[in-house]
N, C-alpha and C positions, 0 to 999 in steps of 0.2 A: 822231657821224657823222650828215651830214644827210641823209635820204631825198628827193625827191620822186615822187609819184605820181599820174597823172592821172585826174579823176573828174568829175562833173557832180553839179547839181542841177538842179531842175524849174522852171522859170516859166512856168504856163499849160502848153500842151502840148509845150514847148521845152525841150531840156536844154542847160544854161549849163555852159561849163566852168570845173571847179573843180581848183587843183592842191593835192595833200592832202605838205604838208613836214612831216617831224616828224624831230626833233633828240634827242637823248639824250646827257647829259650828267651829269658829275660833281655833284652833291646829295644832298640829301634827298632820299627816294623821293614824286613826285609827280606826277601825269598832269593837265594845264593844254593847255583847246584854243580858241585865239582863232582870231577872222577874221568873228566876228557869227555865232557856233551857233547853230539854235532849239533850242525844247525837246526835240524827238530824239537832235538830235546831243550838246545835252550830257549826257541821260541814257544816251551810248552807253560812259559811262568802266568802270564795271561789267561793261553787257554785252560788253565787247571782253573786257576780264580773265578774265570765266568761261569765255568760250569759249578763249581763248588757250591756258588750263591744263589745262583740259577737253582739248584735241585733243593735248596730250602735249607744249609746247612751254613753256620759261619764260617770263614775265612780267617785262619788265624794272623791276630793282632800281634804280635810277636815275631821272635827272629828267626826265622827259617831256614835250616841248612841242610841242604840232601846231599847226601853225597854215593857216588852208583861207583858199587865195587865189582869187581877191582880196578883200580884206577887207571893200569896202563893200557885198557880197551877201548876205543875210541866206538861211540854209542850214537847211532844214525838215526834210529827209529822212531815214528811217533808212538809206539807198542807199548811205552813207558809211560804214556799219561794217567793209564787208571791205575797202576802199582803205585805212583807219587799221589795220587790224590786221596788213595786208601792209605797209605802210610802217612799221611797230614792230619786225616782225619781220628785218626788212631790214637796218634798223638798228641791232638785237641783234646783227647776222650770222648769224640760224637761217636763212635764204635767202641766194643771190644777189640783185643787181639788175640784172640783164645785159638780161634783156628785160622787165622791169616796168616801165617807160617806154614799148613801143611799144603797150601794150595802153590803152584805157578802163575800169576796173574800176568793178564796182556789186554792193551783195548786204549784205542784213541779213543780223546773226548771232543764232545762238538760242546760252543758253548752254552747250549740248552742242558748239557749232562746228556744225551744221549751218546750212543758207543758206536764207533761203525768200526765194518770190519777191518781187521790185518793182517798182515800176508804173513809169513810163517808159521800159523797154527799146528800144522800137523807137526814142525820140528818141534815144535814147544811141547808137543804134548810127545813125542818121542823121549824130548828130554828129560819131562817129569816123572815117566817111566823109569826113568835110566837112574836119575837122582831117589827114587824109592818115596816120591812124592804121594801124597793121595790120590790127587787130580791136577785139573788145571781148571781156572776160571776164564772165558773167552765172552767178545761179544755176540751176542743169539746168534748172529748172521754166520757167525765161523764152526757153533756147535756142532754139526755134521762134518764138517774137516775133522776137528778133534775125537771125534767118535771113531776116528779108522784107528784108535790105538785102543788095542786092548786093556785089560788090568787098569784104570785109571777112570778118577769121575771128573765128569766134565758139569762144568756150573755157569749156564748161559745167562748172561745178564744184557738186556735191553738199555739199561739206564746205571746209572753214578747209584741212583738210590737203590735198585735191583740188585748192586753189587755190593750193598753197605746191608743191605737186609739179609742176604744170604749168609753174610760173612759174621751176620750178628745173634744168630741161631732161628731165626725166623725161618720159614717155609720156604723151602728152595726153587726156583722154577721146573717144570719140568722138563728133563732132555730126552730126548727119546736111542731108545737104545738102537745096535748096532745092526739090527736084524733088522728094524724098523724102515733103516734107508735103504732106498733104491736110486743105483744111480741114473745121473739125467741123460736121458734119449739126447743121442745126437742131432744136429741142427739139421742133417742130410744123410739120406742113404748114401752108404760107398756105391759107386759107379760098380757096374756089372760086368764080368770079363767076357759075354756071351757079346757083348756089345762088339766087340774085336772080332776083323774078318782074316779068319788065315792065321800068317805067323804062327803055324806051331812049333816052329824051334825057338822062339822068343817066346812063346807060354808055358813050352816045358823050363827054359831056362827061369821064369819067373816062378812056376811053383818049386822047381828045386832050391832056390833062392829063398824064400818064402818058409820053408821047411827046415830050412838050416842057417835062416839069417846069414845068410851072404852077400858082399858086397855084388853089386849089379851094375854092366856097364850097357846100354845100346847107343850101338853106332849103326849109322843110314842116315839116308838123303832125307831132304825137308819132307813131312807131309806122308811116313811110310807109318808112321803109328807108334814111334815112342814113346811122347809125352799118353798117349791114348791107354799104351799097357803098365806105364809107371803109377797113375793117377787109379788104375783097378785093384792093384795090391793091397791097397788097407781092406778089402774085398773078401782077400782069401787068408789073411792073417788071423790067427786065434786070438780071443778074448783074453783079456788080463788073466794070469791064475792068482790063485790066494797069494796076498802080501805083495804082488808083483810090480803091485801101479802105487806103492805105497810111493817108494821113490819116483818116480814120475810125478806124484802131483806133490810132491814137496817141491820140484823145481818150480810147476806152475803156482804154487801156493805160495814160496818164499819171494817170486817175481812180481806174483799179481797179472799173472798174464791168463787170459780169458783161454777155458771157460771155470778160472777162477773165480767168484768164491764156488762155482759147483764144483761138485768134485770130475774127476777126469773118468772117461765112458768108456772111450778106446784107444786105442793104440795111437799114437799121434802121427801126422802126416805132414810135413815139415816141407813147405816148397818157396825158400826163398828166391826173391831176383837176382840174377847173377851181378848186378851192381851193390852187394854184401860187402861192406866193410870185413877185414880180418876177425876185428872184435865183435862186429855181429854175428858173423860166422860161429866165431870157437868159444866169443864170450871174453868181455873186456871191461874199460871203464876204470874208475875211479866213486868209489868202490869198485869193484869187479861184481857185475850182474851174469847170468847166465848168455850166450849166445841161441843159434837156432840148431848145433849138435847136441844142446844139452836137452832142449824144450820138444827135440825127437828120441829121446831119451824112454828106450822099450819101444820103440815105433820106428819110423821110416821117414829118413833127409832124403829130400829128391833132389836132386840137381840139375834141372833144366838149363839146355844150353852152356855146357859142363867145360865146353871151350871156349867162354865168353867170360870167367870170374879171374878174378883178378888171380894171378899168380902165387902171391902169398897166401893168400886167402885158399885157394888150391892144395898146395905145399903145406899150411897149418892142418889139414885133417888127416896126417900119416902117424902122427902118434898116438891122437884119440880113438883112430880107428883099430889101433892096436890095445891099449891098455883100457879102455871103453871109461877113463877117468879126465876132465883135467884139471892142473893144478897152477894157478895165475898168484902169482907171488908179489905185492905188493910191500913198501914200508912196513915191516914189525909183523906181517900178518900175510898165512899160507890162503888160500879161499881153493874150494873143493868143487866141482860141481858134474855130477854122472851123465856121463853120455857115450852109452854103449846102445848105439844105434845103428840100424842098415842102412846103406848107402848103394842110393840106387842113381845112376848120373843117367844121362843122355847128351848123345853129340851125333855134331854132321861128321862126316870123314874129311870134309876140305873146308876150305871157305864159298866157295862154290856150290857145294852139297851135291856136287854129282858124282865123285869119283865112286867107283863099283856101281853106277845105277846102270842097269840091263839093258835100257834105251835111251839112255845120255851120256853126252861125252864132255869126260873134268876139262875145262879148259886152263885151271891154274896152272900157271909155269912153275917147273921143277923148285927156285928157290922160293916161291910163298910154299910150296908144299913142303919145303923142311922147315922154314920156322915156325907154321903152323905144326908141324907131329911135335918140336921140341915144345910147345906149351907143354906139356904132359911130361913130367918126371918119372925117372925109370921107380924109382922107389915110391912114387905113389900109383904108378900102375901095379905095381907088384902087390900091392894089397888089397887089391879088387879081384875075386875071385873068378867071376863069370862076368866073359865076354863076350855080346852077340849081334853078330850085324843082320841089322832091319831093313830090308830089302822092301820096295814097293810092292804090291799085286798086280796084278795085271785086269784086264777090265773083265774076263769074265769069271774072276774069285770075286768080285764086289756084285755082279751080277745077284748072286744068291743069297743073298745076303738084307811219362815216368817222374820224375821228383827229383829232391832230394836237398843236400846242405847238413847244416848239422845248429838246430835241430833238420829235419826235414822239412818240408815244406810241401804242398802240392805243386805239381807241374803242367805245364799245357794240357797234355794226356787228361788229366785229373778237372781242371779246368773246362775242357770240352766233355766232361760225361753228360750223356745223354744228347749229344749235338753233336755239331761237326768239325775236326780239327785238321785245318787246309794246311798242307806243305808246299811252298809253291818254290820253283827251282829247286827242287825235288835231290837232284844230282849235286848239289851244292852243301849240303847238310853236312857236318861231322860222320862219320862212319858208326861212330859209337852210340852218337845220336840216335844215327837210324837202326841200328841193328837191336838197340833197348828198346825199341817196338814190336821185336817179335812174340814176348812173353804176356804184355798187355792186349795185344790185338785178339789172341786167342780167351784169356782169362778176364778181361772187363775188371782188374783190377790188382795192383803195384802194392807190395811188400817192403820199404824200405827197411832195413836193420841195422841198426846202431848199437850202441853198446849201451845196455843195458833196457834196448826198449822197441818193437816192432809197430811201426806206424805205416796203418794201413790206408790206401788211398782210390778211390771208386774212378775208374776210365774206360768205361763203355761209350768210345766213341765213334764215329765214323769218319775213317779216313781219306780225304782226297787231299790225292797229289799230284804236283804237275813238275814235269821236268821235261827240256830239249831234247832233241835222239842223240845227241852227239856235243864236242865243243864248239864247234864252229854253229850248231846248230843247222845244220842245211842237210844232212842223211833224209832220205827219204822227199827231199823237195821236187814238185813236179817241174821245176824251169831253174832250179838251181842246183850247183854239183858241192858236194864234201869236196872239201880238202883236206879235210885230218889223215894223216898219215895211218893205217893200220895197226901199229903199236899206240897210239892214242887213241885210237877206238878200243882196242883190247882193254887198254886200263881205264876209259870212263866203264863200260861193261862191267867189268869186276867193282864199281862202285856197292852195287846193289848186289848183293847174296843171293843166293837161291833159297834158302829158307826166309826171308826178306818179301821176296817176289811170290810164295807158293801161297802168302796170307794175302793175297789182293784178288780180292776176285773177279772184278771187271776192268779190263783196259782198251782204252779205246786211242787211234789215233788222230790227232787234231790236223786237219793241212789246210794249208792257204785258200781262201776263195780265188777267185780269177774277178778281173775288172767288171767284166757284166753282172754276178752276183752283187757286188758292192753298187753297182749304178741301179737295181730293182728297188723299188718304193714299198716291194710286199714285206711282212714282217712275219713271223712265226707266231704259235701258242701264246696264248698272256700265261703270267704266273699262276692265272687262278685257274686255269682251266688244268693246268696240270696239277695244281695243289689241292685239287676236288676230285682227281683221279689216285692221288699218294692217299689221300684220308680216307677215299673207299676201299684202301688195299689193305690200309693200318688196321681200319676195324677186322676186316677180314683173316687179320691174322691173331689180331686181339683175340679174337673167337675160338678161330683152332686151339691157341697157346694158353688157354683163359687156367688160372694159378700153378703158372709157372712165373720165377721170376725175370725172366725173359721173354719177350713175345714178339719176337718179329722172325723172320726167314732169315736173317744173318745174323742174328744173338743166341735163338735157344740154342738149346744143349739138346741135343736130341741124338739117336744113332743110325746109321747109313740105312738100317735096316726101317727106322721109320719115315727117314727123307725117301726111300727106294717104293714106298708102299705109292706114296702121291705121284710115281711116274706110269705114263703108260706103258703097256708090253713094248710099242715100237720107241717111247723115247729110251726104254732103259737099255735097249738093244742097240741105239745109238751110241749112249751115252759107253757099254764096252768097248762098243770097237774105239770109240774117238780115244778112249782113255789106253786101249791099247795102243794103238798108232800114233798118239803124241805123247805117250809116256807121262800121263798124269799121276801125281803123287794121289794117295789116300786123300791127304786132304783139298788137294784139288777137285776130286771129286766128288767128295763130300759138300765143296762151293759150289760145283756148277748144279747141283742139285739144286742149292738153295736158291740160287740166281733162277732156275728155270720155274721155282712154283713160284716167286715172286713175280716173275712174267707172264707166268699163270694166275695168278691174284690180281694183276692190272687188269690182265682181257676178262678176267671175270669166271675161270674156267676151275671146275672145281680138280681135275686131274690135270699136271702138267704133260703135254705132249710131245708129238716131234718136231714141231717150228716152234717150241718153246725152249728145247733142250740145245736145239740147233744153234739161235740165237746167245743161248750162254753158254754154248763152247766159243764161239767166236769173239766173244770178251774176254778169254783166260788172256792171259799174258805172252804173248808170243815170248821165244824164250832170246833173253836179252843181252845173252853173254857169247851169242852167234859169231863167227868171224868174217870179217870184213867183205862185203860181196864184190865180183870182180869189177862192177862196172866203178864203186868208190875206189876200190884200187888203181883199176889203170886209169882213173883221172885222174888218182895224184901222183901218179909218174908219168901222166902228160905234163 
């Protein structure tokens, strides 16, 4: 007896119809499935069998032949197990086939017979639309996906036998209609743009942007509040309208990328690391999966540290950003996938981070400043609408106020979360090493993107590091002189970036003892007496921070305006001027904040002060890109 039954697979975010015929015949007992299987389908010969027996139905004895038309589609999916196992059964005769032709059927089997979910529901049920279907049959756990098409019934089955019952004129489960779901509250509120001091020509340029989906660029020095007004825009963005998020969670739904199986809430916000593959970017593979312009698809691609991604990877978003589609062309077959999304980047202006800052001076020499402008392509600036440079504040506007490989793998960062991840010769590290620290130190946690899959990885660490002042090692020594010539101090200095240096917030200098220090018998603190002062501090902040999911003075999340509540009148009056007169970034001073209640939290004191604000100005980072002072100079032209 020959069956047919109608089915799909996925191409890109499209589901192609597939008709699933299987024949059983006088033979040897043998189960054979052409029509070009992938490796899914053909390992489904087993899994159909177990579950078949499993749910209390025989296994036919006979010769087996499915064959999934049309032939010259090559078929990936495990979405094919419950159409082959209903078309078996069909043709055993343990069912009718009276109405198992007007439905689209889809649903992996587990070998119990039970169904879990699969990712392209929503196209399928688009398609069954389109084909003049009744419905579609899906596993329970997908029925609210399929419910966002209109005109079509949707027939959820839990189990192999749930989908033989329905299919047999029996009492159908029920689904609940369209009016019925409400989508799922987000995991977090969008961050509040009240939070941001100042910058109102980068808030007008973000609601004008905002308003008319326009690409966005901010340029400024480390620490003036980029990443701070990029990260508020899903904020002031309007809700999905009707029909609008249909496509959107067909990406997430055909990928299986979370907060798939729910359906999609808001508008996406897309912040990959700048260590982005091409294909993770725009979307690649074999098959070809979606990238992270598609999965900001109706929403907003940030691009933190926008002068840090690979070139290519850069240069690939000039077309999508125009035709808002793209189209990855493989062997025999086009794959589609939408990504008409805004494009909001952030960058320093140098490598340095000071050029245009009000009270520092660019130290980069003329030729790193032109191969740095040339990263940037004339034709992909051209397509960035709004340009605006983010200038620091000054201290009395605050006043008022990594991985990787392929697959991925976790890295040290990842390794050290929750602990502490020591760099030691600090100055010795790769460049790119250290600079792929800037995006973790602030976020507590590393996006890698591959083609076809975002693997996320948890590094809320605490960083110490140590490095010499110089190559020779001897700058700053009280009985011994530098010999590094001044253009070798200039380029150990540029090791370290200024957006590098503006996340560290305590530095201290180490120097030599002298012989009578080392000849004293006295010895300092034991461990435990300081580790009985750290665990009265932890609790104490446990307390303040209690459900949030950070809780210490250099993790939470909080804004200037509630670190600024815990200082007193004379620390915060300190803390302007210092920020004036050493030309602290926003975020630098949003650290020395934290640094001064943490020093408030040791002494025990419930408001930080002014010998507590004092003490953590004097750990910021002197700045490290200073020029040579005379006395290393005329020693080495003595």
């Amino acid at each position: 007896m020959l069956v047919r039954v109608r089915a799909s697979t996925l191409m890109g975010i499209d589901a192609i119809p597939v008709e699933v015929e299987t024949d059983i015949s006088q033979g040897l007992p043998s189960y054979t499935i052409v029509g070009l299987p992938g490796g899914p389908v053909r390992e489904s010969g087993d899994r159909i069998r177990a579950a078949i027996r499993n749910s209390g139905y025989p296994f036919p004895g006979r010769k087996v032949t499915i064959n999934l038309a049309p032939a010259d589609l090559r078929k990936d999916s495990a979405l094919l197990d419950l159409p082959i196992a209903l078309s078996m059964l069909c043709a055993e005769g343990v069912m009718t086939g009276e109405d198992i032709g007007k439905y689209l059927v889809s649903g992996e089997l587990s070998l119990d017979g039970s169904l879990k979910p699969v990712r392209g529901v929503l196209s399928q049920g688009l398609l069954a639309q389109r084909l003049g279907l009744s419905g579609v049959m899906v596993p329970a756990a997908n029925a609210s996906e399929a419910l966002l098409v209109p005109g079509i019934d949707v027939i959820p089955a839990a189990t192999l036998r749930d989908a033989v019952s329905s299919l047999s004129g029996c009492a159908r489960p029920h689904a609940a209609t369209p009016d019925s779901i409400a989508p799922q509250p987000a995991d977090v509120d969008p961050a509040d743009l009240r939070d941001v001091v100042g910058q109102a020509v980068a808030r007008r340029a973000m609601e004008i942007a905002a308003a008319g989906s326009h690409a966005l660029l901010f340029v400024g020095p480390p620490g003036c509040g980029k990443t701070m007004l990029a990260e508020r825009i899903p904020g002031i963005l309007p809700d999905f309208e009707d029909g609008e998020a249909v496509e959107t969670a067909q990406v997430y739904s055909a990928a299986g990328e979370p907060p798939w199986p729910r359906l999609v809430a808001r508008r996406p916000f897309r912040a990959p690391h700048h260590s982005v593959t091409t294909a993770g970017l725009v979307g690649g593979g074999n098959p070809p999966r979606p990238g992270e312009i598609s999965f900001a698809h109706g929403g907003v691609l940030f691009l933190d540290e926008f002068s840090e991604f690979r070139r290519e990877a850069r240069e690939a978003l000039r077309q999508p950003i125009e035709s808002g589609e793209i189209r990855i062309a493989r062997a025999g077959n086009i794959y589609r996938f939408p990504c008409r999304f805004q494009l909001i980047a952030a960058s320093n202006p140098c490598p340095c981070g000071n050029a245009g800052h009000p009270r520092r001076i660019c130290r980069c020499p003329p030729p790193l400043l032109s191969r740095f402008a040339r990263r940037f392509s004339g034709p992909l600036l051209d397509r960035i609408d709004l340009s605006v440079s983010v200038l620091p504040l000054g201290g009395a506007d605050w006043s008022g106020a990594v991985g990787g490989g392929n697959p991925p793998r976790p890295g040290e960062i990842s390794f050290a979360h929750g602990g502490v991840l020591f760099l030691d010769e600090f100055s010795e590290f790769r460049r790119e090493a250290r600079e792929a620290l800037r995006q973790p130190i602030e976020s507590g946690e590393i996006r890698i993107a591959r083609a076809g899959n975002i693997y996320r990885f948890p590094c809320r660490f605490q960083l110490i590091a140590a490095s010499n002042p110089c190559p020779c090692g001897n700058a700053g020594h009280p009985r011994r002189i530098c010999r590094c010539p001044p253009p070798l101090l200039s380029r150990f200095a540029r090791r370290f970036s200024g957006p590098l240096l503006d996340r560290i917030d305590l530095s201290v200098s180490v120097l030599p003892l002298g012989g009578a220090d080392w000849s004293g018998a006295g010895g300092g603190e034991t461990s435990q007496a300081v580790r009985e002062r750290v665990m009265r501090c932890r609790k104490t902040q446990e307390k303040r921070y209690a459900g949030r999911p950070c809780r210490t003075n250099g993790t939470v999340r909080a804004p200037f305006s509630e670190l600024a509540s815990h200082l007193s009148p004379e620390a915060r009056s300190l803390l302007t001027r210092a920020a004036d007169r050493l030309g602290l970034s926003g975020r630098a001073i949003c650290r020395v904040a934290r640094v001064a209640r943490t020093i408030a939290d040791i002494s025990g004191e419930k408001t930080a002060a002014l010998p507590h604000v004092a003490e953590a100005i004097q750990y910021r980072l002197p700045d490290f890109a200073r020029q040579p002072d005379e006395k290393n100079e005329a020693a080495y032209r003595a």
